[in-house]
C-alpha positions in Angstrom: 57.7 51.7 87.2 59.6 52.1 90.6 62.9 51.5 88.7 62.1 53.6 85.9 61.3 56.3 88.0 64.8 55.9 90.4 67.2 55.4 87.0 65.4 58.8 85.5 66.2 60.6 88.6 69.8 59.4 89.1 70.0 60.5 85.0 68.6 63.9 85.9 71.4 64.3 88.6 74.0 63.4 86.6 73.1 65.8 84.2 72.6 68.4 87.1 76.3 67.3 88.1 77.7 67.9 84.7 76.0 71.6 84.1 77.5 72.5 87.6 80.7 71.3 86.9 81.1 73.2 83.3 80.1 76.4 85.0 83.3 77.8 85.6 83.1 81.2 88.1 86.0 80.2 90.2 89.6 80.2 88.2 93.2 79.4 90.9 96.4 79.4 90.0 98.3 75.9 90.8 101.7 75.2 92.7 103.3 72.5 94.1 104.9 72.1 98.0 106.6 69.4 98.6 105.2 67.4 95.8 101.3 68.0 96.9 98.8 70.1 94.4 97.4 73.5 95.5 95.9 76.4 94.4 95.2 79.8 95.5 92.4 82.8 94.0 93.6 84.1 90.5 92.4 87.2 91.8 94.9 87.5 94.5 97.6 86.4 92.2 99.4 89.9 90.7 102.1 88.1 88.5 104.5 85.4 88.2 107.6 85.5 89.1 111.6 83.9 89.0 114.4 85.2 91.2 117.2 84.9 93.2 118.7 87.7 95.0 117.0 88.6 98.4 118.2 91.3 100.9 118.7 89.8 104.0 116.1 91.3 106.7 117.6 90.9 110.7 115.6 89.3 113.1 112.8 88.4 110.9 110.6 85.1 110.8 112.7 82.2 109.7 109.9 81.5 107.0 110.8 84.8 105.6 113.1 84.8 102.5 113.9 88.6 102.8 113.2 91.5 100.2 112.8 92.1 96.5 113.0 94.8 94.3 110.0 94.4 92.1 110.5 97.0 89.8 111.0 99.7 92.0 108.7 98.6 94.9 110.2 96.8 97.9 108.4 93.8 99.1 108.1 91.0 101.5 109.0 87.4 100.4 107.5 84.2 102.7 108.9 81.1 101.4 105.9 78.8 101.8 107.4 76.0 102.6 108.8 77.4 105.3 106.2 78.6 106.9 104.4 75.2 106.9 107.3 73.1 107.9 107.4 71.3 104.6 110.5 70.0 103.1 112.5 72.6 100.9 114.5 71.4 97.8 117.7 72.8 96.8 117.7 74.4 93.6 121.4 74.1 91.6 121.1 77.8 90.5 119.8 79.2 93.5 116.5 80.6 91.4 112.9 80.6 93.0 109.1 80.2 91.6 107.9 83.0 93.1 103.4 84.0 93.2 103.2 88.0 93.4 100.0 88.3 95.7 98.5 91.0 96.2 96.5 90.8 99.7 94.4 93.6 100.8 96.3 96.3 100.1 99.5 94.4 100.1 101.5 92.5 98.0 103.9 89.4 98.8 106.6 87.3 97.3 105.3 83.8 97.5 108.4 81.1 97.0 106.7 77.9 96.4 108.1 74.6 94.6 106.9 74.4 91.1 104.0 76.2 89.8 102.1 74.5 87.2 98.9 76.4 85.4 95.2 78.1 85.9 92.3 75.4 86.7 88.9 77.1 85.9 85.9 75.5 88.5 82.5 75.9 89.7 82.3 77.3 93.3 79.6 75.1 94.4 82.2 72.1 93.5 84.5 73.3 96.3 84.3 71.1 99.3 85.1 72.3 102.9 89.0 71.1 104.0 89.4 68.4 106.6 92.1 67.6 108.7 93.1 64.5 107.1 93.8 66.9 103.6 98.3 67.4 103.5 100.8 68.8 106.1 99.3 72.2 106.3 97.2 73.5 109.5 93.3 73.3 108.4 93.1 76.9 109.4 94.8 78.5 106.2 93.0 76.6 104.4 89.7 77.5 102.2 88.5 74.0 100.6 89.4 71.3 98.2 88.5 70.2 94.6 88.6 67.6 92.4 89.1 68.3 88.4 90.1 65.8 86.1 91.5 62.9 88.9 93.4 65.6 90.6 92.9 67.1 94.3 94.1 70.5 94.9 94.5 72.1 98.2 93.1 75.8 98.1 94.8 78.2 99.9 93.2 80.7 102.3 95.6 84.2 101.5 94.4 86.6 103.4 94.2 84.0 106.1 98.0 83.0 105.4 99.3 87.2 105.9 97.0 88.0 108.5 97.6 85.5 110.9 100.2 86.4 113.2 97.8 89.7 113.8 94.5 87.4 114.4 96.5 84.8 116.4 97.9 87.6 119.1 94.3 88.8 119.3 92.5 85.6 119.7 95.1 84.4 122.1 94.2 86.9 124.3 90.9 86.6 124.1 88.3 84.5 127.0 88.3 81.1 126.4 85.4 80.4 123.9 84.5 83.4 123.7 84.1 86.6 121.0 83.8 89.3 123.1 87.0 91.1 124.9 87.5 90.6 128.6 88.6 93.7 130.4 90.4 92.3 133.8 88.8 93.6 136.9 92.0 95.8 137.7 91.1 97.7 134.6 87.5 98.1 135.3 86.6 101.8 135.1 84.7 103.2 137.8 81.3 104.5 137.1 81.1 108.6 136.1 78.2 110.1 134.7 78.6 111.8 131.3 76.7 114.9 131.4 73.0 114.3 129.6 72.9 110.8 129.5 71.3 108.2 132.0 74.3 106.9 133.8 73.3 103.2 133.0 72.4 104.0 130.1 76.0 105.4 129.1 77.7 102.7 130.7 75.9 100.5 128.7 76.8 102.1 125.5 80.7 102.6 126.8 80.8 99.0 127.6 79.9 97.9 124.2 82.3 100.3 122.8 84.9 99.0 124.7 84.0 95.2 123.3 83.6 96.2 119.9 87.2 98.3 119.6 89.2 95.1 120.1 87.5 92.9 117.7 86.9 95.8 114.9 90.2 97.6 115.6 92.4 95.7 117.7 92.6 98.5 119.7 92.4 97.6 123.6 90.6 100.1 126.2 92.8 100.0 129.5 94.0 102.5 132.6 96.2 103.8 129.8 93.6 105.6 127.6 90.6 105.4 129.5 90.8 109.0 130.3 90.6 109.3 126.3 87.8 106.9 125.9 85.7 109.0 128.2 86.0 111.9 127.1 86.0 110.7 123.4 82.6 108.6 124.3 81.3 112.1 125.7 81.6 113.9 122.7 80.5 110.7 120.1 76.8 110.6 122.2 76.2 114.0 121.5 72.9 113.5 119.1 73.3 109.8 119.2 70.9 107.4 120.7 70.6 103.6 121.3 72.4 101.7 118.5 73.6 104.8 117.2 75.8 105.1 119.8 77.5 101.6 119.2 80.1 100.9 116.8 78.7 98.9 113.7 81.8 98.4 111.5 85.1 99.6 110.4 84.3 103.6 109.0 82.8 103.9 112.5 85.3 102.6 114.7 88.2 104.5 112.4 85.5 107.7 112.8 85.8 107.3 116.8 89.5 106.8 117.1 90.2 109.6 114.4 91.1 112.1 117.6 93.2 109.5 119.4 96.1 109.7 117.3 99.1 111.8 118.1 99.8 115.0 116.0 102.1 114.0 113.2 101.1 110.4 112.8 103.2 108.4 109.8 105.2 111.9 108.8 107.4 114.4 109.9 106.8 115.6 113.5 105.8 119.2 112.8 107.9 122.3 114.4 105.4 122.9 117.1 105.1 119.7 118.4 108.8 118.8 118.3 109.5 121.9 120.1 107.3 120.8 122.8 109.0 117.1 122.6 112.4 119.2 122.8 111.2 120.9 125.9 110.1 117.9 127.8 113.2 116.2 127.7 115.7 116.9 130.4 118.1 119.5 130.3 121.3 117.6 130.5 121.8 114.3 129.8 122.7 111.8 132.3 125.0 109.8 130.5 127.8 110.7 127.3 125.6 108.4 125.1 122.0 108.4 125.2 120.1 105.2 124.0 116.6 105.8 122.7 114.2 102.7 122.3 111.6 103.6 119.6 108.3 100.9 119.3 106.6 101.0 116.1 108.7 103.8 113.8 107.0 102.6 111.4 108.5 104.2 108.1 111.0 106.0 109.9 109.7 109.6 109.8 109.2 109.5 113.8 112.7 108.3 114.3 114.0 110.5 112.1 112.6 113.5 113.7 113.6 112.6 117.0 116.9 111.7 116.0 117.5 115.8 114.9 115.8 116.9 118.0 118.2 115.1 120.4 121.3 116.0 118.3 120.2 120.0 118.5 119.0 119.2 122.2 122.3 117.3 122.9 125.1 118.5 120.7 127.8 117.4 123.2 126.6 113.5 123.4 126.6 110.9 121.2 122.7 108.6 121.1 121.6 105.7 119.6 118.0 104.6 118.3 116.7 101.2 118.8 113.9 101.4 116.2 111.4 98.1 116.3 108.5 97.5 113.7 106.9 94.6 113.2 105.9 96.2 109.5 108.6 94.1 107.4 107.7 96.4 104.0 108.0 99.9 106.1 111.2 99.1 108.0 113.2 97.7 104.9 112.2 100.7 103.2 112.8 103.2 106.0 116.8 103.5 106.4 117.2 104.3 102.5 114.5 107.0 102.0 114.8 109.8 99.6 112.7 112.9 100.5 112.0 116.2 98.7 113.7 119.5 100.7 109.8 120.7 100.5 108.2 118.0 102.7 111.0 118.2 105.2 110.8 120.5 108.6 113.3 122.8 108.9 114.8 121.9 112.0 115.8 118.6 110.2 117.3 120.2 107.0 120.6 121.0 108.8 120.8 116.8 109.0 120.5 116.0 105.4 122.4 115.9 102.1 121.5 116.2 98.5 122.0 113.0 96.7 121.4 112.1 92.8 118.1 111.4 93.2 117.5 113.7 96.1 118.0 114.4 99.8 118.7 112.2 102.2 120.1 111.8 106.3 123.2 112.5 106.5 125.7 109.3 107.8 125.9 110.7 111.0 122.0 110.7 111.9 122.1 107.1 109.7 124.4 105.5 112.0 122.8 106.8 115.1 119.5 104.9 114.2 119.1 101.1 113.8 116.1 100.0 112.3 115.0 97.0 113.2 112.1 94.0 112.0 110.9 93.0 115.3 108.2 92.3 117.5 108.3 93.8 120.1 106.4 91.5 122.5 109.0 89.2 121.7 112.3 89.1 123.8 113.7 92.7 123.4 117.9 92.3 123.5 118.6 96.1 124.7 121.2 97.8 126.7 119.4 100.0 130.1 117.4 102.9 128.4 117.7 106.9 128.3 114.3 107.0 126.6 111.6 105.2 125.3 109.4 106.6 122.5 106.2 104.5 122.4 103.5 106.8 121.0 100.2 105.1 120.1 101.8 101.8 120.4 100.5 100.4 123.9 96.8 100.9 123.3 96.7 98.2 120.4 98.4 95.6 122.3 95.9 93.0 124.3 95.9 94.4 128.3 98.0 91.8 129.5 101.0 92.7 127.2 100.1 96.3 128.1 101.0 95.4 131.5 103.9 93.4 130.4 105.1 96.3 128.2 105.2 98.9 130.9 106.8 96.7 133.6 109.6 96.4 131.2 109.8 100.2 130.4 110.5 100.0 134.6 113.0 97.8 134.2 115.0 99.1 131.5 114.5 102.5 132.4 118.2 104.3 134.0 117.1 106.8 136.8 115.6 109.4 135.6 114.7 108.3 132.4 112.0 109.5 130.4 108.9 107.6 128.7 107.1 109.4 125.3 103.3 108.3 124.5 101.0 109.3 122.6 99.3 112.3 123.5 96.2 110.3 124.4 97.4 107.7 126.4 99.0 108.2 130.1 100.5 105.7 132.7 98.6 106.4 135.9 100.2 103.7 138.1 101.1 105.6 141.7 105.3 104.5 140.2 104.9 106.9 137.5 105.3 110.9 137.1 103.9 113.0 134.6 106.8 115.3 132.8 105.3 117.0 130.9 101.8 119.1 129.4 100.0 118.2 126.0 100.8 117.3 123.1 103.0 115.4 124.7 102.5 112.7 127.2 106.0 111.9 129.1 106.6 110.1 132.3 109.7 109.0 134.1 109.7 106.8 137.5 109.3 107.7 141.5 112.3 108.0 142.9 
């Protein structure tokens, strides 16, 4: 009976095996790389695509193919063999098998070797990877499955285009540890926010200065603590205990809402760039003034300083360094077509009227270089006139913070002039305030 009882149990696990496996709630698209199977979400997968024809992109990754036109929308393309150091074969007629993903609220140009067909599975067949599973790092990848005596490789996508934003994070982080480390020099001394229990407060501060960093990735240091405190003042108001903490990603954007500098991702409005116009110097020190601008993003910041130092400067010539490490926004940004409407008017006497509407004229164009680049990587510039840096320093870790701002020292000429944002500050006893909100200038001690 023993026997009978272990062969009907086995029989009854088969069975459970076989309903598992023909309950398909899990479908992937398959490729090859470098003659291995793999397979990534159908739901991430937009399209399918061939091509050939890439615009170059300067200083970018050397996994990074370039850009494509997609019908009208410019996009990144990551050759994924590349980026995994695997082999890459030479195709006669230069054309690519190319996965469309779309990523969050991104989409990518995936060049991979061959791609093959959609595998339906059941979830609960997906095993975790292990190391001993291809060439590629465990980390980008989400499990493995068998179906029909072949092993595909799932890959992790969101894992794959986010990862050079969790790696500088994480490898700034405390050994071991989730929670961000604020070094001692950066330790704010205790002040007493008016209604509140002092340790109480600090308390609360402390955790909002943990949870920033991990929910964010933006850093509380010297440079916007002054912020932070008076931002935390105004956020306890009717709050207590946990409501005071940051819980996910609606609060911590609610909190940092009044951090940003006016004009953020558009054209800088007339009062604020009159103010920027006023802070700068009168006369400039040198015939050509060279302007360093982290994080343009799209270009509309550049841009609008660009028209500001020609009307503040009409006798010298300037040239804009402009770094972002946004590969989709900087392609995009020296070719951009605007309506008259949406432009200030102190940058209308700068543009032309095209055939599918206005644009900078070649003059402004060839004063500004835009540039794919990170820039905590090595930053090949001549000595600086400027540096326009707003909102850029307070979502770097503190140590590159540090970094960052002993190179504006460096690369400063005498005299020369640093922009924040109008939230953030350089307090070090080296620096000199130049000027009143909105904007936040300093230039060096002499």
């Amino acid at each position: 009976m023993a026997i009978v009882r272990d062969l009907e149990t086995v029989n009854a696990e088969l069975q459970e095996q076989k309903e598992r496996v023909e309950n398909v709630d899990f479908k992937m698209i398959t490729f090859s790389l470098a003659g291995k199977d793999y397979g990534v979400d159908i739901m991430n997968v937009k399209e399918i695509a061939k091509a050939d024809k890439f615009t170059y992109v300067p200083n970018a990754a050397s996994y990074v193919r370039g850009v494509y036109n997609l019908r009208g929308d410019i996009i990144p393309v990551i050759d994924l063999r590349s980026f995994f150091h695997l082999p890459v074969e030479k195709k006669e007629n230069g054309i690519e098998n190319m996965l469309i993903l779309a990523i969050e609220d991104r989409v990518y140009g995936t060049i991979v070797d061959k791609i093959d067909k959609v595998v339906g599975i059941n979830s609960e067949s997906i095993q975790p990877p292990h190391p001993i599973f291809g060439d590629i790092n465990i980390k980008f990848i989400s499990g493995v499955v068998e179906k029909q005596g072949d092993l595909y490789i799932i890959l992790d996508g969101v894992r794959i285009f986010s990862i050079s934003e969790d790696d500088k994070t994480k490898s700034r982080l405390p050994e071991g540890g989730d929670t961000y480390y604020m070094p001692p020099a950066y330790a704010p001394p205790a002040q007493e926010i008016p209604g509140t229990d002092i340790s109480r407060a600090e308390s609360a501060l402390d955790f909002i200065r943990q949870s920033l960093p991990a929910i964010k990735r933006f850093y509380p240091s010297s440079i916007n603590e002054t912020w932070l405190r008076s931002r935390f003042a105004d956020w306890s108001i009717g709050r207590q205990g946990p409501e005071l903490q940051l819980k996910d990603l609606e609060e911590a954007d609610k909190f940092l809402a009044r951090f940003y500098s006016p004009s953020t991702g558009s054209f800088w409005e007339d009062e604020y760039a009159t103010a920027v116009k006023t802070a700068l110097p009168d006369q400039s020190s040198s015939n050509t003034i060279q302007v360093w601008n982290m994080g343009c993003g799209k270009g509309y910041e550049t841009f609008s300083f660009a028209c500001i130092l020609e009307s503040k400067y009409p006798d010298s010539r300037f040239k804009i360094w402009a770094n972002d490490n946004d590969i989709m926004a900087i392609s995009q940004a020296p070719n951009m077509l605007f309506d008259l409407d949406e432009v200030p008017e102190y940058c209308r006497a700068h543009m032309v009227r095209g055939p599918n509407g206005y644009t900078f004229n070649q003059e402004i164009k060839d004063s500004i270089l835009f540039e794919y680049h990170d820039v905590l990587n090595d930053n090949s510039l001549p000595d600086l006139d400027i540096i326009l840096a707003r909102d850029v320093l307070s979502f770097f870790p503190v140590q590159e913070q540090v970094k960052l701002v002993h190179e504006f020292a460096e690369r400063l000429k005498t005299r020369g002039l640093v922009i924040l944002g109008t939230n953030e500050e350089l307090t070090e006893a080296e620096w000199r305030s130049m000027a009143k909100r909105p904007v936040s200038a300093f230039t060096q001690r002499e």
